[in-house]
N, C-alpha and C positions, 0 to 999 in steps of 0.2 A: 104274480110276482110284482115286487116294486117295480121292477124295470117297463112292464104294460103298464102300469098303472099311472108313470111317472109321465113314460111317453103318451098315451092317450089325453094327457093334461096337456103336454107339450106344443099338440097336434088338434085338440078340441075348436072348432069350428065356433068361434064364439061372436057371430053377428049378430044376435039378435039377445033383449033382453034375457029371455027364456034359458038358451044355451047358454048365457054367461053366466046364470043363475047356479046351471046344475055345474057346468063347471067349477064356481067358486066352492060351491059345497064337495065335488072331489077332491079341490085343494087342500079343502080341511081335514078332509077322509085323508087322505094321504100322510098328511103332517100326525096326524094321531098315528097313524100305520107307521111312521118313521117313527116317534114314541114308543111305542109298543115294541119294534122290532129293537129298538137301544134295550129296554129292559131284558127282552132274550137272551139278547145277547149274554149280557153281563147276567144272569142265572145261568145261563150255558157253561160261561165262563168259571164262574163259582162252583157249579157243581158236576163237571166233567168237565175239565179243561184239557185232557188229550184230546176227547172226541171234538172239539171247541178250536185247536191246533189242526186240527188232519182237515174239517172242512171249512175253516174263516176263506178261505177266498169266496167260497159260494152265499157267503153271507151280506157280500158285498154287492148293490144293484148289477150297480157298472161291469159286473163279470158276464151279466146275461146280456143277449142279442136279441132283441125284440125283430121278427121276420119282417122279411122286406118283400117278399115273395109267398105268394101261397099255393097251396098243393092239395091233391086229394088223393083219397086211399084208393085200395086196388083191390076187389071184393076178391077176384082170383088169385092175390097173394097166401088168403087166409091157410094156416095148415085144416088137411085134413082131421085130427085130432091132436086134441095137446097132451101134454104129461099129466097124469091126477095128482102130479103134485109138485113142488115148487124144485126149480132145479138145482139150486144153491142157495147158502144159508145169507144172514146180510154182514157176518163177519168180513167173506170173501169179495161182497161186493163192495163190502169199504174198503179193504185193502187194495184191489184194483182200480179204485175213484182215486186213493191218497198218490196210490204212483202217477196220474195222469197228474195230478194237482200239483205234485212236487211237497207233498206234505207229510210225506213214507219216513221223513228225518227229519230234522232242523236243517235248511238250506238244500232239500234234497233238490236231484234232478230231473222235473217234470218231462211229461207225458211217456212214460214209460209202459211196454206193454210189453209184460208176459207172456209167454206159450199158453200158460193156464187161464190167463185172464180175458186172451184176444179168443180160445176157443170156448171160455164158456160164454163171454159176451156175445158172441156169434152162434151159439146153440139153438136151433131150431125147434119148436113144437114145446117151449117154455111156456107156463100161465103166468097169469095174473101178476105178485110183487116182482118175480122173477123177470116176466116180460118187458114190464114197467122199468125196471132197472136197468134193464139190457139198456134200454131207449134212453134213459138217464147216462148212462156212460158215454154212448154215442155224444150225445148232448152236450155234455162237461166237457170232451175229448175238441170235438168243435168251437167249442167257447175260449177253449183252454189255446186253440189253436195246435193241435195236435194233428199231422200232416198223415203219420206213418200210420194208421190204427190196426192197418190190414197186413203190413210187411210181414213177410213171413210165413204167409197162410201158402201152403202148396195145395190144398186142397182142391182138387182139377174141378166139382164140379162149382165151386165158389168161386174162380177165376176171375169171370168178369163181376161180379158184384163189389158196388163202391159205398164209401158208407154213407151216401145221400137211398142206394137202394137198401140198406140196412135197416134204415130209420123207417123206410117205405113199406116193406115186408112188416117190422114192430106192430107200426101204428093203423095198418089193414088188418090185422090182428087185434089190436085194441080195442078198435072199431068192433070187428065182430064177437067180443068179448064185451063191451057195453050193450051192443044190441042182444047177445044170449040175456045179461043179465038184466035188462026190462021185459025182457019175455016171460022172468020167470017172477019177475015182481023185485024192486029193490029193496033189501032188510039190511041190519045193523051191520051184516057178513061183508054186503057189498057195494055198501056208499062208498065207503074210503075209496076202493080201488075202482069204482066208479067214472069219481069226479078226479082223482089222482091219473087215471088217463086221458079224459079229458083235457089239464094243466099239461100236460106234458105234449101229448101229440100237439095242442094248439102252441105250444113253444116251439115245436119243429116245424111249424109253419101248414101242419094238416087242418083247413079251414072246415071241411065236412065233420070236426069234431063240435064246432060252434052253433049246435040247431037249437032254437028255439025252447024244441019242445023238452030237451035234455037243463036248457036255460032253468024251465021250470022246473024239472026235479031239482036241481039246485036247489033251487030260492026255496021251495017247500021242506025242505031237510033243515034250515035252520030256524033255531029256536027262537020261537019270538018274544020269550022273555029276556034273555040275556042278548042274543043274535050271534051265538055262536053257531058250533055244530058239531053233531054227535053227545047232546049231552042225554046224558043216562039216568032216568030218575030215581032209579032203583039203585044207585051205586053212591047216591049222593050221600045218602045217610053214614056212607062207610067211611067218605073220604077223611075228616077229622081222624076216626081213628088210626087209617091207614097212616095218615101224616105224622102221627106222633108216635106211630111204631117204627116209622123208618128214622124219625129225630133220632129214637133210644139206638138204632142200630148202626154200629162200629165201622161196619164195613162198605168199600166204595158201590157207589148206587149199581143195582141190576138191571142188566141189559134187556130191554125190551125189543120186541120189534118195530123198527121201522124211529126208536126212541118216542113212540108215543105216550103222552101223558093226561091222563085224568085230572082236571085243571079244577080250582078249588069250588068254581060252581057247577062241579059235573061236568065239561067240557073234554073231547077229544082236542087233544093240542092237534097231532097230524092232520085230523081230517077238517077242523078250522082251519089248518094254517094252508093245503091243499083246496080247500073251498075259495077262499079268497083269494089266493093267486088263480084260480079259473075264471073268480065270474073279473079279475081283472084283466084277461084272454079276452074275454066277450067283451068287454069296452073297448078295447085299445081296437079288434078284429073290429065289430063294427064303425067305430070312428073311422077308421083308415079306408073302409070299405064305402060309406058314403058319396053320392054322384054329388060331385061339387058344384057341376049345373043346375041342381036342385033346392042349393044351399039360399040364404036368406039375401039381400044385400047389405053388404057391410056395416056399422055403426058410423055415424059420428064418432072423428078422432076424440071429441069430449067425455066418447060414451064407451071407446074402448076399454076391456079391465085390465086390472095391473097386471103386473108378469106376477109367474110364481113367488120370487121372492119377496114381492114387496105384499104381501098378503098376509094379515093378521095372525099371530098363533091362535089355535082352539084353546081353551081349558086345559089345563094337567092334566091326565089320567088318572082316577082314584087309585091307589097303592093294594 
């Protein structure tokens, strides 16, 4: 997410030529990533503007909380078996994100929480989008400053669970849901929810989500022609027409899951836009991580780089 990516600039260790080098170049990454994300927007806005309403807070950096503290999973949290299949659909999980958000109306009353909402977000032995989302709500709920998540719940044997052990239970689950799915080899089925638990446990501050070797499936999944990810080569040839079949038709766009889109060079929008908020997890996590006793000695004050602001725009973005 911006919000690592911004902070990992903020915090970049830049004593020595080298490291001001690669810093200046994620300055520019960045400023293009701020580019990119204004065009989103305004396409979002254009062509879904309820769903553009219900989540603009989360579109904003500033909403997310880069962790201060890290944690690890807990291998005996994991369930026994999960559901073979997803526990709810993603109509339900927007409408219980838009009450926490305060976005259920124009001016509505954030963080609100359901009977329905507080017991499916807290449903046990949920997979993969489902799972993911539970943890996503948690998330929002936290960000959002949402105090009460749990009130309500009489359930004796959930009594003492808080929603820091919510997030803990999730993402020991995640865990052993990325590690099933290298065991069985990762295909087109399970990059998204892959690397989409990835971004998310390492948002909650689960550092054992940031291994190396997970690093590299990353990096190898995107495409080195364009540098996206998820693109389809067999899907490209359709896209044109697909595009001007949807121009001819009348009616408001169809709902996909998760709002993913096959982007004009073959691209997953999702799982690009979920790749890059991870591997900017992995920057900001190791920056931070870094023994500062190790680090270089300082520059010359002549040699110091400018702050973020005062640094050159990139190029426009081709249209």
């Amino acid at each position: 997410m911006l919000a690592e990516l911004k902070e990992a600039v903020r915090t970049w260790p830049h004593t020595d030529p080298v490291s001001w080098a690669q810093r200046t170049t994620t300055v520019s990454l960045l400023r293009r990533l701020d580019q990119s994300l204004a065009k989103a927007v305004l396409a979002l806005q254009t062509h879904d503007l309820k769903y553009y309403r219900e989540f603009e807070p989360l579109l904003d950096w500033r909403f997310w909380k880069v962790p201060q503290v890290w944690r690890s999973t807990d291998p005996s949290l994991r369930y026994v078996s999960s559901r073979p299949s997803e526990c709810y659909d993603e109509q339900l999980s927007d409408s219980c994100m838009t009450l926490l958000l305060g976005t259920w109306k124009q001016k509505g009353t954030p963080c609100i929480v359901t009977e329905s909402c507080r017991d499916t977000m807290t449903m046990f032995d949920c997979p993969l989008y489902s799972l993911s989302h539970q943890l996503l709500y948690f998330l929002i709920a936290s960000m959002k400053g949402c105090s009460s998540l749990l009130k309500g719940d009489l359930r004796e044997s959930r009594a003492n669970l808080t929603e820091a052990d919510y997030q803990k239970i999730f993402c020991s689950n995640m865990m052993s849901s990325n590690q099933e799915t290298l065991k069985d080899g990762l295909n087109r089925q399970t990059q998204d929810i892959f690397i989409e638990n990835i971004l998310l446990c390492g948002l909650a501050g689960f550092s054992d989500f940031y291994k190396p070797d997970w690093l590299q499936h990353i990096l190898r999944l995107q495409d080195p022609e364009v540098g996206c990810f998820g693109r389809d080569e067999q899907v490209m040839s359709q896209i044109m027409g697909d595009e001007l079949l949807e121009q001819l038709h009348t009616s408001p766009p169809r709902r996909v899951k998760r709002r993913d889109k096959i982007l004009r060079d073959g691209c997953s929008s999702h799982m690009t836009g979920v790749a890059v908020s991870a591997l900017g997890g992995y920057l900001n996590y190791h920056l931070t991580e870094q023994d500062i006793t190790k680090r270089p000695l300082p520059l010359p004050a002549s040699l110091n780089p400018p702050p973020l602001e005062d640094l050159p725009l990139p190029p426009a973005l081709p249209h």
